[in-house]
C-alpha positions in Angstrom: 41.7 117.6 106.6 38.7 115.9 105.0 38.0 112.3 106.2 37.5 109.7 103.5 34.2 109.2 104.8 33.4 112.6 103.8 34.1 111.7 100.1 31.0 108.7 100.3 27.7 109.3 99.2 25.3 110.9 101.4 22.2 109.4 103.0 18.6 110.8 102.6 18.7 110.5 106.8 14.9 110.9 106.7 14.2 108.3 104.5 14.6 105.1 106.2 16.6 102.5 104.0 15.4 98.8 104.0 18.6 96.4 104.2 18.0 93.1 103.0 19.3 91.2 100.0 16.6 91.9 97.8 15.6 95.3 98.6 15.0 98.4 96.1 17.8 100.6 95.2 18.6 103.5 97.3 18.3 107.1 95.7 21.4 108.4 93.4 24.4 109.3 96.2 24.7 112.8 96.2 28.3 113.8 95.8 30.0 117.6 97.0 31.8 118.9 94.6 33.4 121.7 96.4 34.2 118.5 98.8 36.1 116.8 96.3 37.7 120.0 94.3 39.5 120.5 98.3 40.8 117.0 98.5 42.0 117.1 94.3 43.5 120.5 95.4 45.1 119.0 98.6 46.3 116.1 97.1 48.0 117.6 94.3 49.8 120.2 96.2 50.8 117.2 98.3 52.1 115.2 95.1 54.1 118.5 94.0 55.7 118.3 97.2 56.8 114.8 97.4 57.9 115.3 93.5 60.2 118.4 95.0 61.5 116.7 97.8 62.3 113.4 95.7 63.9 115.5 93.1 65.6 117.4 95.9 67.2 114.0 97.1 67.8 112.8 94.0 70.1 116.0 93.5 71.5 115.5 97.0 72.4 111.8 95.9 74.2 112.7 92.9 76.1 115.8 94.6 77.5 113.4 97.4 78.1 110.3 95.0 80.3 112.7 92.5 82.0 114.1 95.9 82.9 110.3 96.4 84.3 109.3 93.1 86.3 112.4 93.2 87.6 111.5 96.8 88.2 108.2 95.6 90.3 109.3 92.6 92.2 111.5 94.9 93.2 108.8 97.5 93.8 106.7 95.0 95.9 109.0 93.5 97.8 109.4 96.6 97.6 105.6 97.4 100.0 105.3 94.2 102.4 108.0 95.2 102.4 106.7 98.7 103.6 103.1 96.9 106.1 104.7 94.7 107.2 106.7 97.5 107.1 103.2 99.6 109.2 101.5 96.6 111.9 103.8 96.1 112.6 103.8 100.2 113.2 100.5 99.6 116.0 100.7 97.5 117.1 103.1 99.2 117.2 101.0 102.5 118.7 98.1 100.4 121.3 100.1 99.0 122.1 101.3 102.6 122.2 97.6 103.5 124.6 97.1 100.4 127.0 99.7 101.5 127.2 98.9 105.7 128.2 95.6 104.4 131.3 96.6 102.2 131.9 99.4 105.3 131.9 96.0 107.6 134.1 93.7 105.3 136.8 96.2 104.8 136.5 97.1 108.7 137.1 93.5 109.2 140.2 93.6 106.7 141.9 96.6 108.6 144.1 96.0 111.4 143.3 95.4 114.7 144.2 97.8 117.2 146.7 94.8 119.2 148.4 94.4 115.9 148.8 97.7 115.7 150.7 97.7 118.9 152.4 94.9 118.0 154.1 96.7 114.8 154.6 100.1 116.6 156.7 97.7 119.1 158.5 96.7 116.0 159.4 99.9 114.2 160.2 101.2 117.7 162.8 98.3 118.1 164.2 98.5 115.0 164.4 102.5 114.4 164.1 103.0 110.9 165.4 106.3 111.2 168.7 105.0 111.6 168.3 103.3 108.4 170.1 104.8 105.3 169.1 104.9 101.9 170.4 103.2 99.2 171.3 106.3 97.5 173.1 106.9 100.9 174.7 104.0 100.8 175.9 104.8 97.3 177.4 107.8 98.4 179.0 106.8 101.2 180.7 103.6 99.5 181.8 106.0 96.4 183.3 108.6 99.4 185.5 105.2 100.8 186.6 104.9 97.5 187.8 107.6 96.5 
């Protein structure tokens, strides 16, 4: 690499040069052009690359940032089927809820196992087998009668 001091003027080194404020004016610089044809060269080559590699991220940007608003639309695609999903559990459970509580009040209506008992006792005291029938009955007071 060329140093930027290589780019300055050159110095006659044989000719002394008188410093001071009002001293004469110091021979035209000689400039290389071979010198500064390199470091146009260099730089310009350096320029294309930065230019690539900034259009290169630039591309990379705009790859990953469309990558994200699709993502984005897809969760929040699924984010909404998730809630509708979510919403329609819920009646679900409530309907659930609706129906344990009608199986619960007409539990509570039936009889209890003790009362149960308590008629079987009954019908077993009673025997309604023994019973007869009214058309029975008919029958039998219609045979007295005749």
């Amino acid at each position: 690499m060329v140093e930027p001091t290589d780019m300055l003027p050159k110095e006659n080194k044989e000719e002394p040069r008188h410093k001071g404020f009002f001293s004469s004016s110091p021979k035209e610089p000689h400039f290389d052009a071979s010198i500064i044809s390199n470091e146009l060269a260099n730089l310009s080559r350096r320029f294309r690359t930065l230019e690539e590699r900034t259009s290169n991220l630039i591309r990379k940007s705009q790859i990953t940032e469309q990558n994200m608003l699709m993502n984005s639309k897809k969760v929040a695609t699924e984010i909404k089927t998730i809630n509708a999903d979510i919403s329609e559990l819920r009646k679900i459970i409530a309907e659930m809820k609706d129906n344990m509580r009608q199986i619960v009040e007409e539990v509570k209506r039936c009889a209890k196992k003790e009362e149960i008992k308590i008629l079987q006792k009954y019908v077993d005291m009673w025997e309604p087998i023994n019973f007869v029938t009214r058309s029975e009955v008919e029958r039998i007071i219609k045979d007295i009668q005749k």
